[in-house]
N, C-alpha and C positions, 0 to 999 in steps of 0.2 A: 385487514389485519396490519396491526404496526410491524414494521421490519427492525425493532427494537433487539443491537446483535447487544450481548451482553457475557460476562463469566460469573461464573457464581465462587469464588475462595478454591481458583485453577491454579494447581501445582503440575509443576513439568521437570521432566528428569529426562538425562540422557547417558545412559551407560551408566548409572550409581549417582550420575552428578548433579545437582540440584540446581536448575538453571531461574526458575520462577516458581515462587510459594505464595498461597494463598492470595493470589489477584482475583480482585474483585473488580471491574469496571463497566458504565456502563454508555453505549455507542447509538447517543438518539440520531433519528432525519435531522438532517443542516449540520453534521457535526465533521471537524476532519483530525483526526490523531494521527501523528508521529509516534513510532516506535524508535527508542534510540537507545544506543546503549556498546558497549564496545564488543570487538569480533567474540563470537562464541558464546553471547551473553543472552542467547537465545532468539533472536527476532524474529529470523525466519520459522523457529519453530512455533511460538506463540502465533503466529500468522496465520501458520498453517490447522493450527488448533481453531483461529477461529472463524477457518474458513469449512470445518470437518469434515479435515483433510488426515488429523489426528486426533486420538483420544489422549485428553489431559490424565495424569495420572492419578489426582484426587479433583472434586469437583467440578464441574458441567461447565457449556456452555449453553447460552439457548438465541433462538433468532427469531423472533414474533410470539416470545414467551414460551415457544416451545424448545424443547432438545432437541441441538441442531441434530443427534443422530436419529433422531424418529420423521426426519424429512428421508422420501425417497431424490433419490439422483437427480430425476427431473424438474422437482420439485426445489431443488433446493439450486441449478443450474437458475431459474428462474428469477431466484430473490435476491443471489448473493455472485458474485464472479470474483474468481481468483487471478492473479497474475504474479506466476511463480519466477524465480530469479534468471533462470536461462528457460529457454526453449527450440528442441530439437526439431528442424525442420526435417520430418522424414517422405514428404512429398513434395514436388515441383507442382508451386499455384502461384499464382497471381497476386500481387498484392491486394485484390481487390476481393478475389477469390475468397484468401484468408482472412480479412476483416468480415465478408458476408457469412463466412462462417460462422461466425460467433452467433449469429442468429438462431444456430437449429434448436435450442432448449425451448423453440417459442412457435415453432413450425410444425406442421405435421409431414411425417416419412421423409424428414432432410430437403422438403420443397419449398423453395420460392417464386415471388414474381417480380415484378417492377418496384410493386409496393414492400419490396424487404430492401430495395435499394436505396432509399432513401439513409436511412440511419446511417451505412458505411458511407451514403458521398458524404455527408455533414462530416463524420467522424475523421477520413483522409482531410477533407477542407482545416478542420481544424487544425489538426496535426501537420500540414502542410506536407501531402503527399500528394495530391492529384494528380501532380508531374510522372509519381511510379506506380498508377494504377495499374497500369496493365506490365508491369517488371518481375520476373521470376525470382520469391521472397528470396533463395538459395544465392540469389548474386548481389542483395545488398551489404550495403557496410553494417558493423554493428550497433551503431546507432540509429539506422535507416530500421532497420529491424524491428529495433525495443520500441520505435514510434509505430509501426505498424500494429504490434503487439496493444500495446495501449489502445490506439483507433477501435481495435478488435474487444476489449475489454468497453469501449463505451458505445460502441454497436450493438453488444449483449442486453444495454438497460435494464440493469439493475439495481436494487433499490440499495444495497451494500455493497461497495467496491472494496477490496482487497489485492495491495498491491507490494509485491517484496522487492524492495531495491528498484524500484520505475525510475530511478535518474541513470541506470548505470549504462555509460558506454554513449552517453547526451552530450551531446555541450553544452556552452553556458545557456547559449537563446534556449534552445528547448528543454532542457530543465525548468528555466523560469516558466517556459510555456506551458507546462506538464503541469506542475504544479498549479498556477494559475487557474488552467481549467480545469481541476478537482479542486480547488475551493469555491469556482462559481457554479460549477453542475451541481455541490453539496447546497449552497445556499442558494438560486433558483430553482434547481426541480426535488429539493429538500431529500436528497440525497446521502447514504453515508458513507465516511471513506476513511481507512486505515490504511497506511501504507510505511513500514521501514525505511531507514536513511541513514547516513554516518554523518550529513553536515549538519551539524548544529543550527548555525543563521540561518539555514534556508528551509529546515525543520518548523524554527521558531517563528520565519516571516509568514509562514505558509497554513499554519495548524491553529484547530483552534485548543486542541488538547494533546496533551503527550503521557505518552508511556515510559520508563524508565529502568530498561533494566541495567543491573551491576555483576550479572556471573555470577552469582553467589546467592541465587536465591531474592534476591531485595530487588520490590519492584515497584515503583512509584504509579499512580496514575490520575489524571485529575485536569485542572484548567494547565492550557500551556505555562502561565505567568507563575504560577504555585509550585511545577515542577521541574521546568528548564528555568536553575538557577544556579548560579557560582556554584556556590556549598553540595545542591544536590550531583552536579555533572562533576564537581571534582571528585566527589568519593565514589561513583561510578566508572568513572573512566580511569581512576588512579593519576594522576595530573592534577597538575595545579591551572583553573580554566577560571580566568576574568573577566565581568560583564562590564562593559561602557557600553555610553550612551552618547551618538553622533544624530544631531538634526533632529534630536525627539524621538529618535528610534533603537531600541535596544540591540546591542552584538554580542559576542563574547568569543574572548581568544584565548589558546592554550599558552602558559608561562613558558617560558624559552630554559633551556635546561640550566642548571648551571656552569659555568667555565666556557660558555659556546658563545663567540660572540656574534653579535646581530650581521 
């Protein structure tokens, strides 16, 4: 079955407030979208819609052409992984522990063996944890964390990654590195991956598509080059945002106010 996640003309409201109307978009294997858009202008909640996590207020979402809400829990644990913007540690495990977690949607009765180990060593290997395999998650920094987190979301293998704010609380290397490795998980094991951000260039160096919301309803979605553009992120963000071009590679930075000097 394709893991084709998709919206069909998805409208989102929060309290009266109209956050996203009629989005249509659609989320093939090998693809990576950015969600961008300024605070309050929905991301997380779109996210979370298309992880059905919530019901959209007018029109569907579906993930292998079906409605995601006619999948059961296990079922849908399976195809799709979420990774929401904090996470409360309310037990004392292991780093290693809680990456092998992420396994159970694929186990029977919460068991494993050797062979469920593989996937978390690869997964820490990447992420550059081996060193706090065995460290109690509750005494990391919180950067140490959100990398664990991640490890644990690409241990699950899933055919659609869903990730809200994954840079937050990173430095630079491991941002770049985060990012990095959900574009080549998406285009070698053809992979799909949605994931929210507030940085523009690193949105734009990293995706092959983006989302755009504005607060107000208006919501872009398409090739990254079509809709992270001057015109469209300045009426979005309310700012004046300029794109140059350094070494053949595209940027764009927000105008300096006026009467402020550099």
């Amino acid at each position: 079955m394709s893991s084709v996640l998709a919206t069909e003309a998805v409208s989102l409201s929060v309290r009266e407030r109209l956050l996203v109307q009629q989005l249509s978009m659609r989320v093939d294997p090998g693809q990576v979208w950015c969600v961008l858009g300024p605070n309050g202008a929905g991301k997380s909640t779109l996210l979370r819609t298309l992880a059905g996590l919530r019901e959209p207020d007018q029109g569907r979402v579906t993930l292998g052409e079906r409605d995601i809400r006619s999948y059961r829990p296990i079922e849908l644990a399976r195809l799709r992984g979420f990774l929401p913007q904090s996470i409360v540690d309310a037990f004392s495990l292991t780093v290693m522990e809680a990456v092998i977690a992420a396994r159970h949607p694929r186990l029977p009765f919460w068991a494993w063996g050797d062979e469920d180990l593989e996937p978390a060593r690869n997964a820490l290997r990447t992420f550059e944890l081996e060193a706090l395999a065995e460290r109690d998650v509750t005494t990391l920094s919180g950067g140490e964390r959100q990398r664990v987190n991640i490890a644990a979301l690409f241990t699950q293998d899933v055919d659609v990654m869903l990730l809200d704010e994954p840079l937050s609380s990173l430095d630079l290397h491991h941002q770049m590195k985060t990012l990095h490795e959900l574009l080549l998980t998406a285009e070698r094991e053809n992979k799909s991956v949605v994931y929210t951000v507030h940085d523009i260039n690193l949105a734009f160096q990293h995706a092959t598509h983006a989302v755009l919301l504005d607060g107000s309803g208006g919501a872009l979605a398409g090739l990254k080059d079509e809709v992270i553009t001057s015109e469209h992120l300045s009426a979005a963000f309310h700012h004046p945002i300029h794109g140059v071009t350094l070494d053949g590679e595209r940027f764009f930075r927000a105008g300096r106010l006026n009467g402020i000097s550099p």
